[in-house]
NUVOBA-602587 format. One record per residue (C-alpha): x, y, z; residue number from 1; residue in three letters. Coordinates in steps of 0.1 Angstrom, whole numbers, padded with zeros to 4 digits. Example, Ala and Ser with C-alpha at 12.3 -4.5 7.8 and 13.67 -1.06 7.14 Angstrom:
+-------+-------+-------+-----+------+
:     X :     Y :     Z : seq : type :
+-------+-------+-------+-----+------+
:  0123 : -0045 :  0078 :   1 :  ALA :
:  0137 : -0011 :  0071 :   2 :  SER :
+-------+-------+-------+-----+------+
This chain:
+-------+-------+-------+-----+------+
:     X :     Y :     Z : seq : type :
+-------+-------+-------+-----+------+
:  0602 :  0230 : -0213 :   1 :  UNK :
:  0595 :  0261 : -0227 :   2 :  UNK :
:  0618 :  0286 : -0236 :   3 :  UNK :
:  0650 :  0258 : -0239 :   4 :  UNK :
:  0636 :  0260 : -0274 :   5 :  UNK :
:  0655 :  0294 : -0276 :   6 :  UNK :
:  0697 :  0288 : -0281 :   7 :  UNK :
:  0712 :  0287 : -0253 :   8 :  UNK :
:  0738 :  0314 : -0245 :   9 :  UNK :
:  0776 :  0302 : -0245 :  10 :  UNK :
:  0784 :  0328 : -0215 :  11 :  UNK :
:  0791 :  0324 : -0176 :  12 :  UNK :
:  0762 :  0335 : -0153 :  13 :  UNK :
:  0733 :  0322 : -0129 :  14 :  UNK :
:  0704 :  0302 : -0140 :  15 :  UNK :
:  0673 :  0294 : -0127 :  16 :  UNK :
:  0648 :  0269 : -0127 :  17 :  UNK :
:  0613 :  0280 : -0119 :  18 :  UNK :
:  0582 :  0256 : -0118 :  19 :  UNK :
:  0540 :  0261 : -0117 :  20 :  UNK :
:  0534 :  0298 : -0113 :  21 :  UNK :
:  0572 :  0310 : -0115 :  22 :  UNK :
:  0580 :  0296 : -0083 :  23 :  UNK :
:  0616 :  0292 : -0075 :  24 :  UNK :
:  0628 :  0254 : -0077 :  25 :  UNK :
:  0667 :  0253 : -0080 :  26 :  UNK :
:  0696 :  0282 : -0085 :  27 :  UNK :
:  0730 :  0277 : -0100 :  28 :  UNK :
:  0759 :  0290 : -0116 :  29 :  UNK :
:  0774 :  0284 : -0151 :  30 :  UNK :
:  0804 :  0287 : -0168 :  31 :  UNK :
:  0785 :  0280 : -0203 :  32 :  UNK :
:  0746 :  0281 : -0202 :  33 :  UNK :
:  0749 :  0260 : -0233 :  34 :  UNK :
:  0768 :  0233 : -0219 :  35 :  UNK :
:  0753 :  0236 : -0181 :  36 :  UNK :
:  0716 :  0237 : -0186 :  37 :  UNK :
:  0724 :  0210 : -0214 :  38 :  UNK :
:  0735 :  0184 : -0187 :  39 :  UNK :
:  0699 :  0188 : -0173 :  40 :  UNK :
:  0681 :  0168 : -0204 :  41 :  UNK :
:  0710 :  0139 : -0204 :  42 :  UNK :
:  0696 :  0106 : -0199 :  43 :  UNK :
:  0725 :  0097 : -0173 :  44 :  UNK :
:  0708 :  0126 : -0151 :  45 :  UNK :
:  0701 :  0103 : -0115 :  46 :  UNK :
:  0736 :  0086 : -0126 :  47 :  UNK :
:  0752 :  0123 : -0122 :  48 :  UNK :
:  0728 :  0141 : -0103 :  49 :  UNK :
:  0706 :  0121 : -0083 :  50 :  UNK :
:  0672 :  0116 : -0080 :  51 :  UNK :
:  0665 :  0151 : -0059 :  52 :  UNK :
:  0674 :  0169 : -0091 :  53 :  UNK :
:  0663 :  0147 : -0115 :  54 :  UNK :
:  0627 :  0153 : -0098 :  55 :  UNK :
:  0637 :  0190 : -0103 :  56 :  UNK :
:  0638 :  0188 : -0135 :  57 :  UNK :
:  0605 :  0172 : -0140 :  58 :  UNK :
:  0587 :  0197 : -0117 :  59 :  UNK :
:  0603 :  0225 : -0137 :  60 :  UNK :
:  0583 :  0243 : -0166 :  61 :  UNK :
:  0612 :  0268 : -0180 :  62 :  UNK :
:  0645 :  0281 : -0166 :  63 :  UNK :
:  0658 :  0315 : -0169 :  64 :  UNK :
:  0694 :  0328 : -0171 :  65 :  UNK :
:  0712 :  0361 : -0158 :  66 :  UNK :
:  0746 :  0362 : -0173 :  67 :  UNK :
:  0777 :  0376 : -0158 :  68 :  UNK :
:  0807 :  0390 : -0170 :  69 :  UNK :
:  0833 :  0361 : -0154 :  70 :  UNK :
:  0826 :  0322 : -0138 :  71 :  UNK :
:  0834 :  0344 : -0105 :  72 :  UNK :
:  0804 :  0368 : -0106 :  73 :  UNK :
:  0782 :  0341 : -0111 :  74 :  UNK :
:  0794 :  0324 : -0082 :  75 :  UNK :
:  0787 :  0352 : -0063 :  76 :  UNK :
:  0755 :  0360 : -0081 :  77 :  UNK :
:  0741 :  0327 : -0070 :  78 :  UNK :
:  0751 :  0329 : -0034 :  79 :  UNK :
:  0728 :  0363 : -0034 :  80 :  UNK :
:  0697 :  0345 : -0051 :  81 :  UNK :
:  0702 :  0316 : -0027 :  82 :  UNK :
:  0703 :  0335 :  0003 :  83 :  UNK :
:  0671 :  0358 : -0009 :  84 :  UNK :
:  0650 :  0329 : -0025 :  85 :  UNK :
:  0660 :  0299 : -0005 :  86 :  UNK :
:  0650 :  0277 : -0036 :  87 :  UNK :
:  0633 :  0244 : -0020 :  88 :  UNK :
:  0657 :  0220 : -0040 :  89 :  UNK :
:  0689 :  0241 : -0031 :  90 :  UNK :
:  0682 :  0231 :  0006 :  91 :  UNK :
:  0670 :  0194 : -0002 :  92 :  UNK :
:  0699 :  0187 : -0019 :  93 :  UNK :
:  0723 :  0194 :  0006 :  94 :  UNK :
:  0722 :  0198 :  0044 :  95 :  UNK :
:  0719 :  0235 :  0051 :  96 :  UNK :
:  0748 :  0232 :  0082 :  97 :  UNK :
:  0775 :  0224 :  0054 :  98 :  UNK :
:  0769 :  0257 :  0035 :  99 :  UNK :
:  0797 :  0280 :  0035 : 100 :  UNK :
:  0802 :  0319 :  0042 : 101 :  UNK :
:  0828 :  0343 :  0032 : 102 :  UNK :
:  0831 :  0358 :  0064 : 103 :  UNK :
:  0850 :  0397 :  0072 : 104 :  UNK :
:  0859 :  0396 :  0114 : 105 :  UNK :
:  0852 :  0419 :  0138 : 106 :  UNK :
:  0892 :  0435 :  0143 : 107 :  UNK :
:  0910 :  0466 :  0138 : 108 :  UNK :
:  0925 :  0449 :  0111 : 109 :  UNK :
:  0899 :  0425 :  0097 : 110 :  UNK :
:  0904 :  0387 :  0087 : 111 :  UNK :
:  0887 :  0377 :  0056 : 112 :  UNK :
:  0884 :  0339 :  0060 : 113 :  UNK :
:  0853 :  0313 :  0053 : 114 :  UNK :
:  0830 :  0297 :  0076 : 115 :  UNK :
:  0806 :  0269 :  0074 : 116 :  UNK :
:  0770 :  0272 :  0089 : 117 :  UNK :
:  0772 :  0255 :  0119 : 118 :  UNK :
:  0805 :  0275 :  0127 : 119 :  UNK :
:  0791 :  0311 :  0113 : 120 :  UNK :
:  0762 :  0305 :  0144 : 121 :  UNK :
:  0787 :  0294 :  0173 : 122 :  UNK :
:  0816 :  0323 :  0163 : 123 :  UNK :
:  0785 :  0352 :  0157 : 124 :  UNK :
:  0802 :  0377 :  0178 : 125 :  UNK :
:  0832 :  0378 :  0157 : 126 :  UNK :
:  0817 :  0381 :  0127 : 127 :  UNK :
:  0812 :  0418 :  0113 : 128 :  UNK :
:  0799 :  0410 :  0076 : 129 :  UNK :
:  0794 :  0376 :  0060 : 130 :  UNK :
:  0785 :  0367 :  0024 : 131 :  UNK :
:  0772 :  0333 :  0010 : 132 :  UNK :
:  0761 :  0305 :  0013 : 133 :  UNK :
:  0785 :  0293 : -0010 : 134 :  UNK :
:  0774 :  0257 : -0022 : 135 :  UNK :
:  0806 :  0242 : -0032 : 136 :  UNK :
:  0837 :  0247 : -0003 : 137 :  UNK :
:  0869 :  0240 : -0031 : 138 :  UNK :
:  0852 :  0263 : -0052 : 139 :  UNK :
:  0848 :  0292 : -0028 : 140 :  UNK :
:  0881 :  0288 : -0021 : 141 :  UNK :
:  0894 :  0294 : -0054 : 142 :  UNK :
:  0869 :  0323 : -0059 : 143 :  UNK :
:  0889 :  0333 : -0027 : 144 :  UNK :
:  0924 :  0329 : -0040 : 145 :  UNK :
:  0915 :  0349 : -0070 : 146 :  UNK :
:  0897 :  0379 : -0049 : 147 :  UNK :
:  0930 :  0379 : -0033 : 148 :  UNK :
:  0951 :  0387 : -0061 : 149 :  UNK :
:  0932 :  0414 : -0070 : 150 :  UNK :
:  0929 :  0426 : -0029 : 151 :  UNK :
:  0951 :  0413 : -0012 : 152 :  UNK :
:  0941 :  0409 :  0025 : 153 :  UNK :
:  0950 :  0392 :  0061 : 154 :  UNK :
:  0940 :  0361 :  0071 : 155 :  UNK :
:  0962 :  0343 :  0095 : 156 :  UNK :
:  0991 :  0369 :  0105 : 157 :  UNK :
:  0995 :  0394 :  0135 : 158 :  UNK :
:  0993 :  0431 :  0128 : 159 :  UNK :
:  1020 :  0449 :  0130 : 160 :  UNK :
:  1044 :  0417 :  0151 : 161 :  UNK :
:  1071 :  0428 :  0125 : 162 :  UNK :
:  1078 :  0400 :  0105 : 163 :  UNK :
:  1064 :  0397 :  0073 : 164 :  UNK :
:  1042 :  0363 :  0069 : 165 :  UNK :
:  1043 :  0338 :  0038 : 166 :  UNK :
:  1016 :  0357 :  0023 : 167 :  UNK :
:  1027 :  0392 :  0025 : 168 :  UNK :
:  1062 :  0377 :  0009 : 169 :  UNK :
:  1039 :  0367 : -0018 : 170 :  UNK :
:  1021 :  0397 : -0025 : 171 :  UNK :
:  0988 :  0380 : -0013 : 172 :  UNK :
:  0992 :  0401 :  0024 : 173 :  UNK :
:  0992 :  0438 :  0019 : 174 :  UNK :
:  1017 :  0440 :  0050 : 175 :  UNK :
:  0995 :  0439 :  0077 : 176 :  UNK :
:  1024 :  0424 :  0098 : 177 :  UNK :
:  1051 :  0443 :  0087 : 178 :  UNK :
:  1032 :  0477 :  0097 : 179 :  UNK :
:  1030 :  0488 :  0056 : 180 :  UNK :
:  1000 :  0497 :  0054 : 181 :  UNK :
:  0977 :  0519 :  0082 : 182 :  UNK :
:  0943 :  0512 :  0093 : 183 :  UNK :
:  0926 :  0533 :  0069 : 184 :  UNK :
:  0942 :  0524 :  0040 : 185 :  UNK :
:  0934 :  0482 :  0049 : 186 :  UNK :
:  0899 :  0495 :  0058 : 187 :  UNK :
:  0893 :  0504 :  0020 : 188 :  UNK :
:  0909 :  0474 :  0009 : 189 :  UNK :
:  0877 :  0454 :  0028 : 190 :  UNK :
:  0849 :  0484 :  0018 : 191 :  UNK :
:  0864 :  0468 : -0014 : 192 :  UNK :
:  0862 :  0432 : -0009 : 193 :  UNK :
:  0826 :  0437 :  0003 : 194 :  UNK :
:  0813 :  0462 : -0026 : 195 :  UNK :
:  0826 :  0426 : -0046 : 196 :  UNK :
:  0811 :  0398 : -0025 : 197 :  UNK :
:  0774 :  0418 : -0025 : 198 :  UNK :
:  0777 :  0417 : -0064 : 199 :  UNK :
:  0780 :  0455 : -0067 : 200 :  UNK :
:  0811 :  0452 : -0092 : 201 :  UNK :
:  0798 :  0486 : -0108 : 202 :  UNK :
:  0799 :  0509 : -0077 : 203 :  UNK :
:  0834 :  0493 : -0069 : 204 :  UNK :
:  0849 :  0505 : -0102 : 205 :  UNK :
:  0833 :  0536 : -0100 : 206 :  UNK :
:  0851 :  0540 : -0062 : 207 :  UNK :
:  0882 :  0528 : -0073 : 208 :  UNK :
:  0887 :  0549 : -0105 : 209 :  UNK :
:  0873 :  0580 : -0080 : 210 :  UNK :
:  0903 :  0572 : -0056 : 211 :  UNK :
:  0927 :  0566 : -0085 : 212 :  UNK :
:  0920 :  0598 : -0104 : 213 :  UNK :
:  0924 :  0612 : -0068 : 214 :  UNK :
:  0960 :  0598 : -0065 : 215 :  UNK :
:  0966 :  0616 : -0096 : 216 :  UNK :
:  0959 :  0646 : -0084 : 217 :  UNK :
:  0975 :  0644 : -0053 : 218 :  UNK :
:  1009 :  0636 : -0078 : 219 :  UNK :
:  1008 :  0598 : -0057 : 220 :  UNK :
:  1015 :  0583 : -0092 : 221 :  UNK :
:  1023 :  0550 : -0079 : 222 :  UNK :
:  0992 :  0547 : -0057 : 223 :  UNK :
:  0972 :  0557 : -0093 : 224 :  UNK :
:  0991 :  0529 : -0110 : 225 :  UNK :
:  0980 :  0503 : -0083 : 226 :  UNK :
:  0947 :  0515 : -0084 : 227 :  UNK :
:  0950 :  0515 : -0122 : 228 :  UNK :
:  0960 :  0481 : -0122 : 229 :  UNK :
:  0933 :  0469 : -0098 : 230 :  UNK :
:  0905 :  0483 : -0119 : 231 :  UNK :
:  0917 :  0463 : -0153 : 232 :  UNK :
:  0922 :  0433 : -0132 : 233 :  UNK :
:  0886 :  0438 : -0122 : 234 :  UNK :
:  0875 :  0441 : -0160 : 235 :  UNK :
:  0894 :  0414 : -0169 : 236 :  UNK :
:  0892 :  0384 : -0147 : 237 :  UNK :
:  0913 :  0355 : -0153 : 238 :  UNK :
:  0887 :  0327 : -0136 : 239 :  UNK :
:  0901 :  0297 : -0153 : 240 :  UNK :
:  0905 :  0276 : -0119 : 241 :  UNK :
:  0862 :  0281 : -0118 : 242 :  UNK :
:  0859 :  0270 : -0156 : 243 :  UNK :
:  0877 :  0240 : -0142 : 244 :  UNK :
:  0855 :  0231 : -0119 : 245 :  UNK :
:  0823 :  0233 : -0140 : 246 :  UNK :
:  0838 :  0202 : -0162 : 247 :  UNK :
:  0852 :  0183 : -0139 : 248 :  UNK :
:  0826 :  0158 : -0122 : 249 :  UNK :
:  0813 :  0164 : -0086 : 250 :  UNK :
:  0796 :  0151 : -0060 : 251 :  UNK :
:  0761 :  0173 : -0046 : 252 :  UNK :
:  0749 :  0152 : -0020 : 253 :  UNK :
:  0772 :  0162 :  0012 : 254 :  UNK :
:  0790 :  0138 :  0033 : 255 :  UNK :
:  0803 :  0106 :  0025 : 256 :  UNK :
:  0820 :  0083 :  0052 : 257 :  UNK :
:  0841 :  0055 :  0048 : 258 :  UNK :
:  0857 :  0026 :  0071 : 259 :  UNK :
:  0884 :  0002 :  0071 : 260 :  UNK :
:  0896 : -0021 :  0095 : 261 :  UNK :
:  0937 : -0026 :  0102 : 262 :  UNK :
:  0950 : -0061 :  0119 : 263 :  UNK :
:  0982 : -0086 :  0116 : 264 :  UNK :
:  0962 : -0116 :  0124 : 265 :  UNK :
:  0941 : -0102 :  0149 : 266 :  UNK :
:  0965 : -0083 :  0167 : 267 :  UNK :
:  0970 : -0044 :  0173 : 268 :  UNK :
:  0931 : -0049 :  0157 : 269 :  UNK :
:  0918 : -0008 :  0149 : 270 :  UNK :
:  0887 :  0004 :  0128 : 271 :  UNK :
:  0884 :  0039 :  0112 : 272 :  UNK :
:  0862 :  0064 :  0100 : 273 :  UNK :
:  0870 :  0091 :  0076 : 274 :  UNK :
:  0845 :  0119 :  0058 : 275 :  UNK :
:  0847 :  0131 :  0028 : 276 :  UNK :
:  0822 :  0159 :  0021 : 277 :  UNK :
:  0814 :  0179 : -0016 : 278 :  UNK :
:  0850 :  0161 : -0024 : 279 :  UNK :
:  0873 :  0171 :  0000 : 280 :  UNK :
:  0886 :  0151 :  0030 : 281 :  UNK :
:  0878 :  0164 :  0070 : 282 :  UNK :
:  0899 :  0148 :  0086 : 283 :  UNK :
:  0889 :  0178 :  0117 : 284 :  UNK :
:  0859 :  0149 :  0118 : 285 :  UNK :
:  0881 :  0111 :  0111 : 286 :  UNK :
:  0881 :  0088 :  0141 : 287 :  UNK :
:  0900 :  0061 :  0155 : 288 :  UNK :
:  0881 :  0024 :  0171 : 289 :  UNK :
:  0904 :  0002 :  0189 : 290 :  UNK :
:  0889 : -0026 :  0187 : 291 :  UNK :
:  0880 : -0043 :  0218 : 292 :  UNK :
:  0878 : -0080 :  0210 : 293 :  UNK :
:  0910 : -0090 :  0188 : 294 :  UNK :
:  0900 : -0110 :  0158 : 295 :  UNK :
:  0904 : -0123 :  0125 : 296 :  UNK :
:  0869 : -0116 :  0113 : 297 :  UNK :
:  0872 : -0083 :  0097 : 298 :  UNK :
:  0831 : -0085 :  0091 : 299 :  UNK :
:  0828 : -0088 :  0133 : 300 :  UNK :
:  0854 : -0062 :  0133 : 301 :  UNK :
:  0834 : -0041 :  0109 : 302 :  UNK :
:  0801 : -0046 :  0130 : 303 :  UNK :
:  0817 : -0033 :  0163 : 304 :  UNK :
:  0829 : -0003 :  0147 : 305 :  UNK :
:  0799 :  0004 :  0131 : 306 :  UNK :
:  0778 :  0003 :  0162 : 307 :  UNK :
:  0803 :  0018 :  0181 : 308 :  UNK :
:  0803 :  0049 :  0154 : 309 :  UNK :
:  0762 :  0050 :  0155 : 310 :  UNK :
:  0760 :  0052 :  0196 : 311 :  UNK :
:  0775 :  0089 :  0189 : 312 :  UNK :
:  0742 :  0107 :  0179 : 313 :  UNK :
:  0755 :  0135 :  0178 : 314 :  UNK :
:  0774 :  0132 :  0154 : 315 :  UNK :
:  0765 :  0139 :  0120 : 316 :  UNK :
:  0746 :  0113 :  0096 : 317 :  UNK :
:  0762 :  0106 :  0063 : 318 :  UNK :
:  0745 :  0102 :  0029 : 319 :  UNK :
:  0767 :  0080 :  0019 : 320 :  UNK :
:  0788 :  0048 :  0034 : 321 :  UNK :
:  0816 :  0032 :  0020 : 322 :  UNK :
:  0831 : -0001 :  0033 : 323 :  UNK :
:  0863 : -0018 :  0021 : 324 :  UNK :
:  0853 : -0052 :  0009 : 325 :  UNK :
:  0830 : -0069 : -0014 : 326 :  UNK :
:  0791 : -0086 : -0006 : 327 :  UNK :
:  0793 : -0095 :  0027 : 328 :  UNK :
:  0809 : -0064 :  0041 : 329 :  UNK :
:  0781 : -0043 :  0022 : 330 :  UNK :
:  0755 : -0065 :  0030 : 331 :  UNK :
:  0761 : -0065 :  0066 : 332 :  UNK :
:  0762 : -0027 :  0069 : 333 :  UNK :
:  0730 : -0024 :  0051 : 334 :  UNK :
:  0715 : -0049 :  0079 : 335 :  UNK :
:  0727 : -0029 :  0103 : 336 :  UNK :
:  0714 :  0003 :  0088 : 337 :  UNK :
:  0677 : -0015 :  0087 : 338 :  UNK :
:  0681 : -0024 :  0119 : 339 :  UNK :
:  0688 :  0006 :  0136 : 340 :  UNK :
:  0659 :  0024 :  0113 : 341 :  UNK :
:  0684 :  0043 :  0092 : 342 :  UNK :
:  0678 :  0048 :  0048 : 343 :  UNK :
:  0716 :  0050 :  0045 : 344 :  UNK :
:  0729 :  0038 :  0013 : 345 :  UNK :
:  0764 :  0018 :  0012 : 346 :  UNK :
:  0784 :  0006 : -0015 : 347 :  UNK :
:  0812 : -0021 : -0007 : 348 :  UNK :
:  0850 : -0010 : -0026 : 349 :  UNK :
:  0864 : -0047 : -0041 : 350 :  UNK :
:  0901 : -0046 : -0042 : 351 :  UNK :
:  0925 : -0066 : -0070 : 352 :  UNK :
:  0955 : -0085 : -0053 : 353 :  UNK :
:  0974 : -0053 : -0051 : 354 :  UNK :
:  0950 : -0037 : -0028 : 355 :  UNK :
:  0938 : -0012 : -0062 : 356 :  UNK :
:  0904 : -0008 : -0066 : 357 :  UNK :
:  0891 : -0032 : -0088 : 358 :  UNK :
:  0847 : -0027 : -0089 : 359 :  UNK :
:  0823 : -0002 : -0070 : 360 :  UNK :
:  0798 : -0029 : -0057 : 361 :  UNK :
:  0763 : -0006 : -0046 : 362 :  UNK :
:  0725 : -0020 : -0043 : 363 :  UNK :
:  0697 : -0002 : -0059 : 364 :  UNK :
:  0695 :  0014 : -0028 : 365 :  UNK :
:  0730 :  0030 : -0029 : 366 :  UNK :
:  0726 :  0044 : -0064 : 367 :  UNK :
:  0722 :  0086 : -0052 : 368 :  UNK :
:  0745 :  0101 : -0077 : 369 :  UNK :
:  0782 :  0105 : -0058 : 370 :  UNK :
:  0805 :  0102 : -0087 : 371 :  UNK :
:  0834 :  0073 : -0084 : 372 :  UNK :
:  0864 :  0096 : -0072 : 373 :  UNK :
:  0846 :  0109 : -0038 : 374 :  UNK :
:  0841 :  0068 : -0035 : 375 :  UNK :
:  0876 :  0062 : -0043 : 376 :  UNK :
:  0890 :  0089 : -0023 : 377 :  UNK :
:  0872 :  0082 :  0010 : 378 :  UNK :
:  0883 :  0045 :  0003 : 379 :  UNK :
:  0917 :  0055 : -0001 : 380 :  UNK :
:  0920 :  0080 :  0031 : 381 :  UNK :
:  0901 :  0055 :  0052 : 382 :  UNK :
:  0931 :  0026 :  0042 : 383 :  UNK :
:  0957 :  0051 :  0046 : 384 :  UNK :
:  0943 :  0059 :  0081 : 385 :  UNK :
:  0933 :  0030 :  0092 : 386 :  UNK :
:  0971 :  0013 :  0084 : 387 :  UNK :
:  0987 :  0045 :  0100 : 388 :  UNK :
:  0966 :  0041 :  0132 : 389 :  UNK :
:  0974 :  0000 :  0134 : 390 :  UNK :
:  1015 :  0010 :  0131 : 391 :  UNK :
:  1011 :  0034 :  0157 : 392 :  UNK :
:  0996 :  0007 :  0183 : 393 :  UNK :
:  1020 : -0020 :  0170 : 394 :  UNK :
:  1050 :  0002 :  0176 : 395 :  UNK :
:  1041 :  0009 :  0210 : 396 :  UNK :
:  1035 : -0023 :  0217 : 397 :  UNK :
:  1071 : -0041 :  0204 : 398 :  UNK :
+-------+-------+-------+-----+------+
């Protein structure tokens, strides 16, 4: 590749990959060109990856980089090139209903909350601005938590019911409930917030040292001082939460769902299903089988809820399944995946006689790039579930 003969820059900001003719192939953020772009060339690429990006890289002819001032201007950065470009391998490698927004509502004192596609087209009408899409959901949300401290804004609370919510106790509300602060004053608080999430960090300084100079002359010292304060945060921000989450391993493929199966031989039989998608548990989408024959064979009991799971079309398809067990479990899901004409992987988690994880069996097949702790976890949850579910029943059944 071309210009990777230059060094690459230690700094946060965007980088792209373009292929024959510039095209756009694949957008992304960085904490450290260096060590981002870097990971690219490893040989353990479909191991981390997956081979969507590892074909990425192969199409690709150079890659170009934008840098930023902070790991959170990036990540904003590369929401605004996504959403212009729609880069063909940004979409392939995740499904585009699982993208999420930063979404400002349409109220007198506007919620700034986020929104995934599918939920951004259904709640439309109370939508007034919405920024993304945002890639990564935990990440967003501590870009969020750190565009809070620096606005601070409603999410959750009534305006004006008198009693000051968790947030505004924190400093993270500027009040809303309490009645502290008016309707135009919280309206420049979110002409703020959206001068920041359309990547127009320069105008916003220019506003806010306009206003604060303002305060001055009006002798509102202490309003200067906040705005003071809010301008050097701006300058200075302290994204250490989103340099964590450039090291620490992730999964890009989307959902993952795992099962389990809950019995005291044969009795008070259940079957779960639990999703974990881009590392994080939904348990808004975790359901509950009660099994309908009462067995022994956890492979029969496996096989019903797996059927029973597949009837419901419209549901969602994973990328990735998970059973708890070794071969045979695996073995029979990937049947049953052949059968019914679907190219889901599966890997089977082996437990030690302490129900720990002991081995991550998979087929070549199953090998897609999810990194072991979205494996583990969605193992984990789908125990945890499954044995809660089965004391429920057997409680109610003493």
């Amino acid at each position: 590749m071309k210009n990777l003969d230059k060094k690459l820059p230690d700094a946060p900001g965007v980088y792209i990959f373009r292929g024959p003719k510039r095209s756009i192939l694949y957008i992304g953020k960085a904490a450290s060109f260096k060590t981002r772009v870097a990971s690219y060339f490893r040989r353990d690429l479909v191991e981390t990856r997956g081979p969507i990006i590892t074909g990425m890289v192969k199409t690709a002819k150079t890659v170009d980089f934008i840098t930023t001032d902070s790991v959170l201007e990036a990540l904003i950065l590369e929401a605004h090139l996504i959403k212009k470009h729609q880069p063909p391998y940004n979409t392939k490698e995740k499904d585009n209903k699982s993208f999420n927004y930063v979404v400002i509502t349409k109220e007198e004192f506007p919620r700034v909350v986020t929104m995934r596609s599918r939920e951004l087209g259904v709640r439309s009408d109370e939508v007034k601005y919405s920024f993304g899409p945002f890639p990564q959901g935990g990440v967003l949300r501590e870009a969020l938590s750190l565009v809070r401290k620096i606005f601070p804004f409603r999410d959750r609370c009534a305006p004006n019911s008198g009693k000051p919510c968790f947030n505004a106790q924190i400093g993270l509300c500027p009040g809303v409930c309490t009645g502290n602060v008016s309707r135009t004053e919280y309206a420049k608080t979110i002409r703020h917030i959206k001068l920041f999430f359309e990547g127009k960090k320069t105008a916003l300084l220019r506003a806010l040292e306009r206003e604060m100079k303002n305060s001055a002359r009006a002798l509102k010292f202490e309003e200067a001082s906040r705005f003071k304060k809010t301008i050097f945060a701006l300058k200075h921000i302290q994204d250490v939460a989103l340099l964590k989450s450039e090291i620490l391993p992730r999964s890009d493929l989307g959902r993952i769902e795992a099962y389990d199966i809950a019995h005291i031989s044969g009795t008070n039989a259940v079957g779960v299903m639990v999703v974990v998608e881009d590392g994080e548990v939904k348990k808004s989408e975790y359901r509950k089988f009660k099994l309908r024959t009462s067995t022994n064979d956890d492979v029969a009991s496996l096989r019903e809820v797996l059927t029973r799971r597949f009837e419901h079309t419209e549901w969602s398809l994973p990328k990735l399944i998970v059973v708890d067990g070794g071969t045979i479990q695996m073995n029979l899901a990937l049947r049953l995946m052949k059968e019914w004409g679907l190219a889901i992987p599966v890997v089977g988690v082996v437990k030690d006689e302490h129900h720990r994880p002991r081995e991550i069996l998979k087929n070549p097949r199953s090998d897609l790039g999810f990194n072991e702790r979205d494996i583990l976890l969605a193992n984990s949850e789908a125990h945890r579930f499954a044995i809660g579910y089965h004391r429920t029943l057997r409680g109610k059944f003493k």
